[in-house]
C-alpha positions, 0 to 999 in steps of 0.5 A, spaced: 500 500 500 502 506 498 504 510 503 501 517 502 496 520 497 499 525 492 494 530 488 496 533 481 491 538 481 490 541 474 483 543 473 480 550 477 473 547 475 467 547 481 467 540 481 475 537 481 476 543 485 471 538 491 474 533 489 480 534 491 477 537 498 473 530 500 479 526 498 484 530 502 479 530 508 478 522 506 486 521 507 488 526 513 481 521 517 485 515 515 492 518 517 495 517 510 498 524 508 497 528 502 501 532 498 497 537 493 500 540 487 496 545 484 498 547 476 495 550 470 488 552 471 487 550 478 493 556 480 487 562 480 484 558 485 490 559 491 491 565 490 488 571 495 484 573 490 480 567 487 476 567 481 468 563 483 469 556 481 465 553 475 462 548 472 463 546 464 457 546 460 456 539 459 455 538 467 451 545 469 444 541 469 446 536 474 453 540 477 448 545 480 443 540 483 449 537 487 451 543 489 444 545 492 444 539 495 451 540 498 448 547 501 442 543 504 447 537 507 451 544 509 456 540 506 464 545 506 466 548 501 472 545 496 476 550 500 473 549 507 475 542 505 482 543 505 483 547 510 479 542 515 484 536 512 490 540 513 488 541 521 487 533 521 492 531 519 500 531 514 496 535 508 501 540 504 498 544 498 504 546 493 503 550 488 507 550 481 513 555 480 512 555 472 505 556 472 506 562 477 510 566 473 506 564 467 500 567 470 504 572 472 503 571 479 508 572 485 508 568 492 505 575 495 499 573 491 499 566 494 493 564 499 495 562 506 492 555 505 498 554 500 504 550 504 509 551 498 511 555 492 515 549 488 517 546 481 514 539 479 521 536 481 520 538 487 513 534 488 516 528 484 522 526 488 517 526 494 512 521 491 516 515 489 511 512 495 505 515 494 500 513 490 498 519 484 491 521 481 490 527 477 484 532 478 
């Protein structure tokens, strides 16, 4: 069994960025660390000055019904999520260094959930004992 959760983190859709949240928590509950590395388009999303999450158009029907029903479970946000993660357990969020400077962003910009501002050598070398999705 691998021995923690690493979680490429591409997308700044309202799902994937859900997705992330609930897996992290999931993990942190059963004591297996997680590393988050944030790039391309999930960068804006961990950033001070975030942009609302959105739903691509071939899921806007049952995306929004989900998240109606998130909001009468009193479900957290994605955000929330990951903050609640981090506070239970080994939970490090990294953001690409590339993908800053192509956006144009600087570690004055990055949020304080953000661990970590590193090249994806940086995330690799760490991952050789984990287990490695992409969202």
């Amino acid at each position: 069994m691998a021995r923690g959760l690493g979680i490429v983190l591409y997308s700044g859709r309202a799902d994937t960025l859900v997705l992330a949240g609930v897996l992290a928590q999931t993990a942190a509950n059963y004591d297996m660390p997680v590393r988050i590395f944030v790039t391309s388009f999930a960068t804006p999303y961990f950033m001070k000055e975030k942009p609302e999450p959105k739903l691509p158009q071939e899921f806007m029907e049952w995306g929004q019904k989900m998240f109606e029903g998130m909001a009468k479970m009193k479900a957290p946000s994605w955000y929330d999520m990951l903050k609640d993660a981090k506070e239970l357990g080994d939970v490090k969020i990294m953001v690409c260094s590339m993908t800053m400077e192509a956006l144009g962003f600087s570690k004055d910009h990055v949020d304080p959930i953000v661990d970590d501002v590193v090249g994806a050598a940086t995330f690799l070398a760490e991952m050789s004992d984990y287990e490695v999705i992409f969202v």
